[in-house]
N, CA, C and O atoms as CSV, one atom per row, in Angstrom:
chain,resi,resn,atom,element,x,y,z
A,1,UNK,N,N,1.855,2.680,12.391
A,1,UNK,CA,C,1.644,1.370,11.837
A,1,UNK,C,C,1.324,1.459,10.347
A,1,UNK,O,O,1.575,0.491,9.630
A,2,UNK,N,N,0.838,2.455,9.896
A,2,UNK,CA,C,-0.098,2.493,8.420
A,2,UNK,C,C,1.209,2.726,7.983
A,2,UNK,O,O,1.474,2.364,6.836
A,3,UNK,N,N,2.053,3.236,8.632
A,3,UNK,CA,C,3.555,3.674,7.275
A,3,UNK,C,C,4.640,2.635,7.418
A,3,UNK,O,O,5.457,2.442,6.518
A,4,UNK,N,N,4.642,2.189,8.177
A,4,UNK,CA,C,5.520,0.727,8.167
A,4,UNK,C,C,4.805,0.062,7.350
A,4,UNK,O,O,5.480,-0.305,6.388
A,5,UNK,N,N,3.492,-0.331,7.293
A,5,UNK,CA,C,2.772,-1.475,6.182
A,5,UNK,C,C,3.031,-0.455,5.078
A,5,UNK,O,O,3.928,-1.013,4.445
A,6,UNK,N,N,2.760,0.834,4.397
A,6,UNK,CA,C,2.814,0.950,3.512
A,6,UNK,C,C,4.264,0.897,2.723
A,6,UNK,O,O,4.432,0.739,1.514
A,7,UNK,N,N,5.522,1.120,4.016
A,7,UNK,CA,C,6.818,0.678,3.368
A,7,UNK,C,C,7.388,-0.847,2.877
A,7,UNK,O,O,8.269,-1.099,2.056
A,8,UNK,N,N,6.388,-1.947,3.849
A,8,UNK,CA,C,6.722,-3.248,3.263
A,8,UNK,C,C,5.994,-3.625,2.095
A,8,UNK,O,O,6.448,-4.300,1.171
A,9,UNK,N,N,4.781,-3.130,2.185
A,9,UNK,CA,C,4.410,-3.163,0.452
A,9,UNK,C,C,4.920,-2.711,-0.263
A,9,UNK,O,O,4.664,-3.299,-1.314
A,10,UNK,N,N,5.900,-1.551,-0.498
A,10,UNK,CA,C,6.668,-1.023,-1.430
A,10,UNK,C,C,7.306,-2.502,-1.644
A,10,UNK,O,O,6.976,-3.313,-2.509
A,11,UNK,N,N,8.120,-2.624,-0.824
A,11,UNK,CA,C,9.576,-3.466,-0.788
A,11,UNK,C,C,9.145,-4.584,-1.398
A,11,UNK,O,O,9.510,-4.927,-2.522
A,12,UNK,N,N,8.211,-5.308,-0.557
A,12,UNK,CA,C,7.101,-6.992,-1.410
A,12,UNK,C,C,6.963,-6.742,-2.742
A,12,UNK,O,O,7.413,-7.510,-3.592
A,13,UNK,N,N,6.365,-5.709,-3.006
A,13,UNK,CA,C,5.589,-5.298,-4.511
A,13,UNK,C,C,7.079,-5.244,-5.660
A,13,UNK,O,O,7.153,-5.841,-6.734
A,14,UNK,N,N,7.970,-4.503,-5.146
A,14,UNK,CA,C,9.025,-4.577,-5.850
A,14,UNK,C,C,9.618,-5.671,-5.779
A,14,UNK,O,O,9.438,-6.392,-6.761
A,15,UNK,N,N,10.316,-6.107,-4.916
A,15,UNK,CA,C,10.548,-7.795,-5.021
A,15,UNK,C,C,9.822,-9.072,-5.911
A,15,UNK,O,O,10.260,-10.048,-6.519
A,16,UNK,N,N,8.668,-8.589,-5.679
A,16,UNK,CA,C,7.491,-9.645,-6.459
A,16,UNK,C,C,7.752,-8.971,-7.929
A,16,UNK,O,O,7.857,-9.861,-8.774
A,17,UNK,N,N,7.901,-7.515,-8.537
A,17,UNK,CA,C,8.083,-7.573,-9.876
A,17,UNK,C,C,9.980,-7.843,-10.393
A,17,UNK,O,O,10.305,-8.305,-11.487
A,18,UNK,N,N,10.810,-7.488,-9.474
A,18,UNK,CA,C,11.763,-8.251,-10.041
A,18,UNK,C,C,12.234,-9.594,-9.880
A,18,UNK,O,O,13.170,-9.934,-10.605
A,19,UNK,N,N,11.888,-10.201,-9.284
A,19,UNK,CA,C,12.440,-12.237,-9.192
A,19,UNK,C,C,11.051,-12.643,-10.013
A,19,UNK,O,O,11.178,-13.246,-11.079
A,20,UNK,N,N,9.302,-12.207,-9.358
A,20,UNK,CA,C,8.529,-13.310,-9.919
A,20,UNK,C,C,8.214,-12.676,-11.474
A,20,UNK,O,O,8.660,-13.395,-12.368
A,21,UNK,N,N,7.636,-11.657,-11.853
A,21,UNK,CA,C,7.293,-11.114,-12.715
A,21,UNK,C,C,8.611,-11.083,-14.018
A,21,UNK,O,O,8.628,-11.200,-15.244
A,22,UNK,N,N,9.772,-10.822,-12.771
A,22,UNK,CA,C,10.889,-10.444,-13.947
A,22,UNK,C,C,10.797,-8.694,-14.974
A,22,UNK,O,O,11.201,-7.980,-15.891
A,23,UNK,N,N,10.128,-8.863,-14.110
A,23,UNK,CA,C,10.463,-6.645,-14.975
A,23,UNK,C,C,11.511,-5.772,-14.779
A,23,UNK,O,O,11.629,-5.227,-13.682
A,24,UNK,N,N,12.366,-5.533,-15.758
A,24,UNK,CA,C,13.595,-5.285,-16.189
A,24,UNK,C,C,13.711,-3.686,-16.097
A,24,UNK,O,O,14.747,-3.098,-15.786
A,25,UNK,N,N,12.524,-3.091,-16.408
A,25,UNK,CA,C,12.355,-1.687,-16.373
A,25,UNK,C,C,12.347,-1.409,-14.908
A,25,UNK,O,O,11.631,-2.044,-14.133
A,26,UNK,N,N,13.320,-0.251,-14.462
A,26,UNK,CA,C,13.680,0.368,-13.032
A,26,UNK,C,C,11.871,1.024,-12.836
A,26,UNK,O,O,11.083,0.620,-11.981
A,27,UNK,N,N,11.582,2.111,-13.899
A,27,UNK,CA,C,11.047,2.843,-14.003
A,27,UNK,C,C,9.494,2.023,-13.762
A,27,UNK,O,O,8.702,2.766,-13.182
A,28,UNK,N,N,8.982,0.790,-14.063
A,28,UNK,CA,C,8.223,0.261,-14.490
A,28,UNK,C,C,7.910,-0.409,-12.961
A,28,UNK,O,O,6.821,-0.470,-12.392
A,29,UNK,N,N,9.168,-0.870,-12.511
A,29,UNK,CA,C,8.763,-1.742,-11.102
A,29,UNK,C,C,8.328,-0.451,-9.986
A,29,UNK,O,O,7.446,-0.630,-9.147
A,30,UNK,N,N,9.200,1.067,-10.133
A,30,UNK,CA,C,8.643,1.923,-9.255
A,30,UNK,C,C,7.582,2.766,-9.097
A,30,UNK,O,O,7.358,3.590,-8.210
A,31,UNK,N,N,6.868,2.418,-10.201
A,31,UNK,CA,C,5.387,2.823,-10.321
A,31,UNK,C,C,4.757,1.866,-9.963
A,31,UNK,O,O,3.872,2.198,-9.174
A,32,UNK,N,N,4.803,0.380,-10.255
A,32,UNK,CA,C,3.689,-0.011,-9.739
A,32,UNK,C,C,4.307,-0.515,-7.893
A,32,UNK,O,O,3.694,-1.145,-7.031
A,33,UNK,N,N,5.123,-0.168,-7.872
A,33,UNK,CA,C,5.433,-0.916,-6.499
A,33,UNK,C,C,4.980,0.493,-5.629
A,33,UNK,O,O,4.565,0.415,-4.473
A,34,UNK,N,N,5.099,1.564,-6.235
A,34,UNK,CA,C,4.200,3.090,-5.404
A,34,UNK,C,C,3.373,3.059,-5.564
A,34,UNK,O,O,2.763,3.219,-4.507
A,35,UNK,N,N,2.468,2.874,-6.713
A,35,UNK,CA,C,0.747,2.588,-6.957
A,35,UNK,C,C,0.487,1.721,-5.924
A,35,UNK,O,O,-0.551,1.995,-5.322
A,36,UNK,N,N,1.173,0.636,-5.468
A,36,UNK,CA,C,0.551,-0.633,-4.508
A,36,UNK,C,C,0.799,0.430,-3.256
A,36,UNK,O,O,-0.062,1.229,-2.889
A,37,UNK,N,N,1.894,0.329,-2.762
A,37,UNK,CA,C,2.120,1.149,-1.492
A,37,UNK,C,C,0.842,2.148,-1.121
A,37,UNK,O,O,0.178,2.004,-0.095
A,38,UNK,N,N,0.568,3.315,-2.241
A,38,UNK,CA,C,0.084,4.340,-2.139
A,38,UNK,C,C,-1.743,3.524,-1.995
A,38,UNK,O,O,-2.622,3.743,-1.161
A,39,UNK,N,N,-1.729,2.888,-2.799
A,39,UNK,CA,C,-2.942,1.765,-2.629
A,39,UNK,C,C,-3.574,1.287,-0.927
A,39,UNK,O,O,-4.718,1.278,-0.472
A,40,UNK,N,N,-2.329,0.949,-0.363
A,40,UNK,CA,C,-2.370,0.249,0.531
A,40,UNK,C,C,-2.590,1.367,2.026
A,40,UNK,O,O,-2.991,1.073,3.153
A,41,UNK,N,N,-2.210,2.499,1.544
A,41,UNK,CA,C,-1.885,3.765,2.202
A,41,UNK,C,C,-3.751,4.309,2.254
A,41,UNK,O,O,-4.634,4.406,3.107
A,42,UNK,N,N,-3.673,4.425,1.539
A,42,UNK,CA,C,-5.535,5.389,0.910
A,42,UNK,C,C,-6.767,4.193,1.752
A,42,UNK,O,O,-7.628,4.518,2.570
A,43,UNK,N,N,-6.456,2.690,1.185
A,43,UNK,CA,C,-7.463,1.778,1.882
A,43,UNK,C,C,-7.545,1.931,3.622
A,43,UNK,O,O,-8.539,2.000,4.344
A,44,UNK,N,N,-6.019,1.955,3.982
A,44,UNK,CA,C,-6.025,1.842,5.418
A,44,UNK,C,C,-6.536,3.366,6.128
A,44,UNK,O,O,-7.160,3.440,7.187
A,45,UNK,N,N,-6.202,4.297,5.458
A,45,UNK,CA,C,-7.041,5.254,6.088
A,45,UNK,C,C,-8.114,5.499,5.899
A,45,UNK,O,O,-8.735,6.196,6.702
A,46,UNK,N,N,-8.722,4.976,4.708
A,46,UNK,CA,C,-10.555,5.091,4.605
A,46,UNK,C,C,-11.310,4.005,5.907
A,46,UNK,O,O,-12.356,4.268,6.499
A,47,UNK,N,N,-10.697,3.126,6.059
A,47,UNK,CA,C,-10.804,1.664,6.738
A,47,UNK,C,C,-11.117,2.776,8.317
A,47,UNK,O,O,-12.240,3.050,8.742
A,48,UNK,N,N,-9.794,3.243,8.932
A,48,UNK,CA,C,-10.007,3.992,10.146
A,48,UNK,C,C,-10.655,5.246,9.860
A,48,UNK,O,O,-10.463,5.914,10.877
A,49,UNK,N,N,-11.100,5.711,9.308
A,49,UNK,CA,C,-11.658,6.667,8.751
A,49,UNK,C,C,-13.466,6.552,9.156
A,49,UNK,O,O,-14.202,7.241,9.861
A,50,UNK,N,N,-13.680,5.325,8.314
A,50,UNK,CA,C,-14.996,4.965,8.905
A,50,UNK,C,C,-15.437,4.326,10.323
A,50,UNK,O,O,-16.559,4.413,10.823
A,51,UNK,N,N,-14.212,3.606,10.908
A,51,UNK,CA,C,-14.253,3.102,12.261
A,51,UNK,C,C,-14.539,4.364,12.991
A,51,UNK,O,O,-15.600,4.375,13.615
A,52,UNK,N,N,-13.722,5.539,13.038
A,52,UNK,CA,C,-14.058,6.470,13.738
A,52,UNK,C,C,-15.475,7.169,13.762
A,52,UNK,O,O,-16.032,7.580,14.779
A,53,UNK,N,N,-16.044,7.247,12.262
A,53,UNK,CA,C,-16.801,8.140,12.270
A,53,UNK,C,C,-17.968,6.478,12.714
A,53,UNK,O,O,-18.971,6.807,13.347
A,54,UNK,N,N,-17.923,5.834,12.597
A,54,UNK,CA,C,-18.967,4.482,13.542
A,54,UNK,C,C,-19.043,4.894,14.889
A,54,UNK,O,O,-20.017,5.330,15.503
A,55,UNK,N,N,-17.653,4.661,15.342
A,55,UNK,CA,C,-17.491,4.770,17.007
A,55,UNK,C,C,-17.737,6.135,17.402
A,55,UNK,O,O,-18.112,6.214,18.572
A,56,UNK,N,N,-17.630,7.406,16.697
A,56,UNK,CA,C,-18.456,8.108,16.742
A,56,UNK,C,C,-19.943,8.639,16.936
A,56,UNK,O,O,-20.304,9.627,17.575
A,57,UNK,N,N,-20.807,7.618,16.132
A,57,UNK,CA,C,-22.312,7.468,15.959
A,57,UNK,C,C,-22.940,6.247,17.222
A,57,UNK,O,O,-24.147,6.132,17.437
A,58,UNK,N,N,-22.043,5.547,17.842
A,58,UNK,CA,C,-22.555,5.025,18.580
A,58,UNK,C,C,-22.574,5.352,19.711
A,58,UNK,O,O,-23.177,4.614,20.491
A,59,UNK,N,N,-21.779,6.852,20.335
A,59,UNK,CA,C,-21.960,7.269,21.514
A,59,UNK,C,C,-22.951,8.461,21.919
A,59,UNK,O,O,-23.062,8.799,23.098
């Protein structure tokens, strides 16, 4: 699941900088559309990261 969401944020993030933003640079939309992805990647595993080590401490 975490890599399917982190592939539609690629795709959103890039979409959103070429139609809304309008950024012309190839180079420019694939950094930040990997910064978001990779973003979205790091949160969701800190997120289960701490669920575990919780559900951990409560048994």
């Amino acid at each position: 699941m975490q890599e399917i969401l982190t592939a539609v944020t690629y795709l959103v993030v890039w979409l959103i900088c070429a139609r809304v933003i309008e950024i012309e640079s190839g180079l420019t939309k694939l950094l930040i559309s990997l910064g978001a992805a990779i973003g979205v990647y790091i949160v969701i595993g800190v997120k289960e990261y701490k669920d575990r080590k919780s559900k951990g401490a409560d048994d």
